[in-house]
Backbone as XML, in Angstrom:
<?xml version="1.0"?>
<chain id="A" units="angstrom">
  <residue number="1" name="UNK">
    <atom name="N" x="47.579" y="-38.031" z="75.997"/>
    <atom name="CA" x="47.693" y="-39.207" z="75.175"/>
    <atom name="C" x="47.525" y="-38.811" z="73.703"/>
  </residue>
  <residue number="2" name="UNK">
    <atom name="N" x="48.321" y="-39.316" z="72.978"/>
    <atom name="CA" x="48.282" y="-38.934" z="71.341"/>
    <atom name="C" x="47.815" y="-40.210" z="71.063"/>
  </residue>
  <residue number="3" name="UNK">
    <atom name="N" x="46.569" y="-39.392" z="69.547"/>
    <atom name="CA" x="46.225" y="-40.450" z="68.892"/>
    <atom name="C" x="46.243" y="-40.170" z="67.573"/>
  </residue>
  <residue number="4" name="UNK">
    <atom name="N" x="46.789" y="-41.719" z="66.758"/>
    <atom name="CA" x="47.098" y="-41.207" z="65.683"/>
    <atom name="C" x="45.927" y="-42.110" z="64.305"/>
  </residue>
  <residue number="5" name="UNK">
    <atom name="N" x="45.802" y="-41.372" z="63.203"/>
    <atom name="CA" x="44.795" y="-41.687" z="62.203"/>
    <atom name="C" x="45.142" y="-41.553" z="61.345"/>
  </residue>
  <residue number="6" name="UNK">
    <atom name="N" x="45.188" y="-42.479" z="60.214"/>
    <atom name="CA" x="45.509" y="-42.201" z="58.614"/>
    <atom name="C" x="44.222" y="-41.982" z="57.730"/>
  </residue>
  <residue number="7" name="UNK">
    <atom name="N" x="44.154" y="-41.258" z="57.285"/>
    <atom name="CA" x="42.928" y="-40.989" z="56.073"/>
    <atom name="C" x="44.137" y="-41.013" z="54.685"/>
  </residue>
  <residue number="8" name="UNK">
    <atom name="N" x="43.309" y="-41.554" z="53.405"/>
    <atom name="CA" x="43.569" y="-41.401" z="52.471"/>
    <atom name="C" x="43.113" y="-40.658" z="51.232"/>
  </residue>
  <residue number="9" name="UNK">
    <atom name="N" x="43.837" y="-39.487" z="51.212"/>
    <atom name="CA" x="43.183" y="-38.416" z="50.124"/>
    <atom name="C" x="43.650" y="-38.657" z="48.848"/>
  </residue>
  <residue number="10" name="UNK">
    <atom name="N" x="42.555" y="-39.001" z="47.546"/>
    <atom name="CA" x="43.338" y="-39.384" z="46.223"/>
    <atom name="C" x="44.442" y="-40.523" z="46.364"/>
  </residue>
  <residue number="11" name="UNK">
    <atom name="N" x="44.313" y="-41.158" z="47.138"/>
    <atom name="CA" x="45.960" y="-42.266" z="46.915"/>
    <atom name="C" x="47.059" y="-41.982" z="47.719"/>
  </residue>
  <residue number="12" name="UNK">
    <atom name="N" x="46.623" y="-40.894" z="48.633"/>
    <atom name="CA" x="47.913" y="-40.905" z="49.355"/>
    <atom name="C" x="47.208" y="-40.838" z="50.902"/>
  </residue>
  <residue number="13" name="UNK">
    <atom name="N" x="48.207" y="-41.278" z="51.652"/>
    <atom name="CA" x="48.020" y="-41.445" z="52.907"/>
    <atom name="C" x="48.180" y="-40.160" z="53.739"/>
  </residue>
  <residue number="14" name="UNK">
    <atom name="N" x="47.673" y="-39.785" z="54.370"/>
    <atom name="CA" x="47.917" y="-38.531" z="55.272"/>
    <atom name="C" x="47.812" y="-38.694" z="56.780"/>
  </residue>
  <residue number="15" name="UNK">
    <atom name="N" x="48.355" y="-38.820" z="57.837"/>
    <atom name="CA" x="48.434" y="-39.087" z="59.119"/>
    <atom name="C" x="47.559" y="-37.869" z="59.683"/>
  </residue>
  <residue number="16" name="UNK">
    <atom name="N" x="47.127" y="-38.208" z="60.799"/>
    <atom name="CA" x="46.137" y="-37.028" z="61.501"/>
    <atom name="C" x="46.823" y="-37.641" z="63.397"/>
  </residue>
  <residue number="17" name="UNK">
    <atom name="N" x="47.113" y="-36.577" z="63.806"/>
    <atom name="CA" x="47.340" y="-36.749" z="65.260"/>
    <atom name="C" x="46.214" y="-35.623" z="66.394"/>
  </residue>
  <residue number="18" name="UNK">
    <atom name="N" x="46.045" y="-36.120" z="67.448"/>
    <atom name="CA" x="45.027" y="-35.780" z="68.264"/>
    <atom name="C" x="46.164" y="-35.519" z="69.690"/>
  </residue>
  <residue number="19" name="UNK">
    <atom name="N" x="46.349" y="-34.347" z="70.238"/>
    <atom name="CA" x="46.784" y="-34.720" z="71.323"/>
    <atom name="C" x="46.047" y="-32.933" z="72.241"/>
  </residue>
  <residue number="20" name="UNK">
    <atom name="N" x="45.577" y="-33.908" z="73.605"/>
    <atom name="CA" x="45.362" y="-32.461" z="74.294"/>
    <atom name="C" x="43.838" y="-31.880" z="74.031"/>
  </residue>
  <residue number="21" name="UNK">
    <atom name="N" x="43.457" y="-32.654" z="72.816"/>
    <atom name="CA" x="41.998" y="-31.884" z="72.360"/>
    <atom name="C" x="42.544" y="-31.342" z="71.146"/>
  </residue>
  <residue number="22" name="UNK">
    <atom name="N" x="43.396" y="-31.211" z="70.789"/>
    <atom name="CA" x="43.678" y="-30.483" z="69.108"/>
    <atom name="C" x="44.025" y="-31.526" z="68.100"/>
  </residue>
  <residue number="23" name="UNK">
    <atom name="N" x="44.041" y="-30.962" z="67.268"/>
    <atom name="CA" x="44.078" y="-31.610" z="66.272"/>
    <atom name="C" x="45.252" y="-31.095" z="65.379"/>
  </residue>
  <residue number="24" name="UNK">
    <atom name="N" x="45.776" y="-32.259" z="64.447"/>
    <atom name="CA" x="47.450" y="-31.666" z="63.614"/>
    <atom name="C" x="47.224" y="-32.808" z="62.064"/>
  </residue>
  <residue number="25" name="UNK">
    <atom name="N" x="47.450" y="-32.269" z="61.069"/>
    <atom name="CA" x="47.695" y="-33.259" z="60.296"/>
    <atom name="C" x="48.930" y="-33.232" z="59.947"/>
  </residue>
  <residue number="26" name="UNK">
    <atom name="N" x="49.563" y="-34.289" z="59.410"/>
    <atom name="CA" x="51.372" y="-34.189" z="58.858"/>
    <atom name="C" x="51.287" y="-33.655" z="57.097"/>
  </residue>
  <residue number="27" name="UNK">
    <atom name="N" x="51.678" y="-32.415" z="57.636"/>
    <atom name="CA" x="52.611" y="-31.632" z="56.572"/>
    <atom name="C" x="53.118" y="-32.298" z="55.622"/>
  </residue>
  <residue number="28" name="UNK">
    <atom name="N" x="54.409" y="-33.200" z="56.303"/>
    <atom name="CA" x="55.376" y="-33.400" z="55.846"/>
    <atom name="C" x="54.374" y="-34.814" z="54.467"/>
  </residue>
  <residue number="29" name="UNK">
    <atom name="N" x="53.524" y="-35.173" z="54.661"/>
    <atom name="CA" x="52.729" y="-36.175" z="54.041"/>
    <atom name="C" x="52.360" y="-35.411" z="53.190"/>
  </residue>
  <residue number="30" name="UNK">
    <atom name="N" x="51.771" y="-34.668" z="52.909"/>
    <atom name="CA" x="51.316" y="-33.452" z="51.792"/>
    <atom name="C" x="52.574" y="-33.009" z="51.197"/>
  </residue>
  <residue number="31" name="UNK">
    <atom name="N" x="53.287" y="-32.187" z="51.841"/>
    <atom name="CA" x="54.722" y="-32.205" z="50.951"/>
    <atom name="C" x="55.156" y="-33.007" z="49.645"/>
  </residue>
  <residue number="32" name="UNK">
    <atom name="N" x="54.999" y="-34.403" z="50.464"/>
    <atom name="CA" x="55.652" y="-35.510" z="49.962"/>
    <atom name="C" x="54.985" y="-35.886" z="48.713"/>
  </residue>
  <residue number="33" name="UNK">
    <atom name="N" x="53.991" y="-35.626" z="48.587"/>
    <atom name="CA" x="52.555" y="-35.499" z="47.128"/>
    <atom name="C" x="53.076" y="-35.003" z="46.665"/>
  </residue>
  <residue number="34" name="UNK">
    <atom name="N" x="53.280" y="-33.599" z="46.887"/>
    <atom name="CA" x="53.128" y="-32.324" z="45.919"/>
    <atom name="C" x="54.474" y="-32.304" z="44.860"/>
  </residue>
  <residue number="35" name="UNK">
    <atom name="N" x="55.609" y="-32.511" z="45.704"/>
    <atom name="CA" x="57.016" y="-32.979" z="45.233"/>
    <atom name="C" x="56.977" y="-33.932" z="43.854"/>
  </residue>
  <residue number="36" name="UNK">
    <atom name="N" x="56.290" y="-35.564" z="44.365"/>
    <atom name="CA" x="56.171" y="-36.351" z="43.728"/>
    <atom name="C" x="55.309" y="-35.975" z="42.331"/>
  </residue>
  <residue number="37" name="UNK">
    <atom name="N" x="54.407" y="-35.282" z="42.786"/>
    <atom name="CA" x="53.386" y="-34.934" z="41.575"/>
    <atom name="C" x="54.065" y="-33.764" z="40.345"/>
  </residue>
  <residue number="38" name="UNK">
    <atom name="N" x="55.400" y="-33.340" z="40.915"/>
    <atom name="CA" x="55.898" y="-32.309" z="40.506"/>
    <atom name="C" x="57.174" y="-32.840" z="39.464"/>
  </residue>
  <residue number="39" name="UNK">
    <atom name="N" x="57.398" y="-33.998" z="40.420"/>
    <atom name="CA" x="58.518" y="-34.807" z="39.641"/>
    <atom name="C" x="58.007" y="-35.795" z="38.264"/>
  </residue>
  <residue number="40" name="UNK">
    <atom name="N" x="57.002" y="-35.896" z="38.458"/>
    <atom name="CA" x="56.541" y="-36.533" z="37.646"/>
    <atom name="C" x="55.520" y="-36.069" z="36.254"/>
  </residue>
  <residue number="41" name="UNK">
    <atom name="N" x="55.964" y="-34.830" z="36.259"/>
    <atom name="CA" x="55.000" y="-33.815" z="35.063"/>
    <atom name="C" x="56.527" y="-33.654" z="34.226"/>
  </residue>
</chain>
């Protein structure tokens, strides 16, 4: 069973998934910061 969690670091949302006993956060959510923060300097 997957479970899923949002935490918010600085203003942005970051998803956290649980499946099996491990643990994963989404990448692609961090990406999506770093880009934005990049576009915007």
């Amino acid at each position: 069973m997957t479970k899923n969690k949002k935490i918010n670091v600085q203003g942005v949302d970051i998803f956290l998934f649980q499946e099996h006993q491990n643990d994963y956060i989404s990448l692609t959510d961090i990406a999506r910061y770093k880009i934005l923060s990049l576009l915007m300097t």
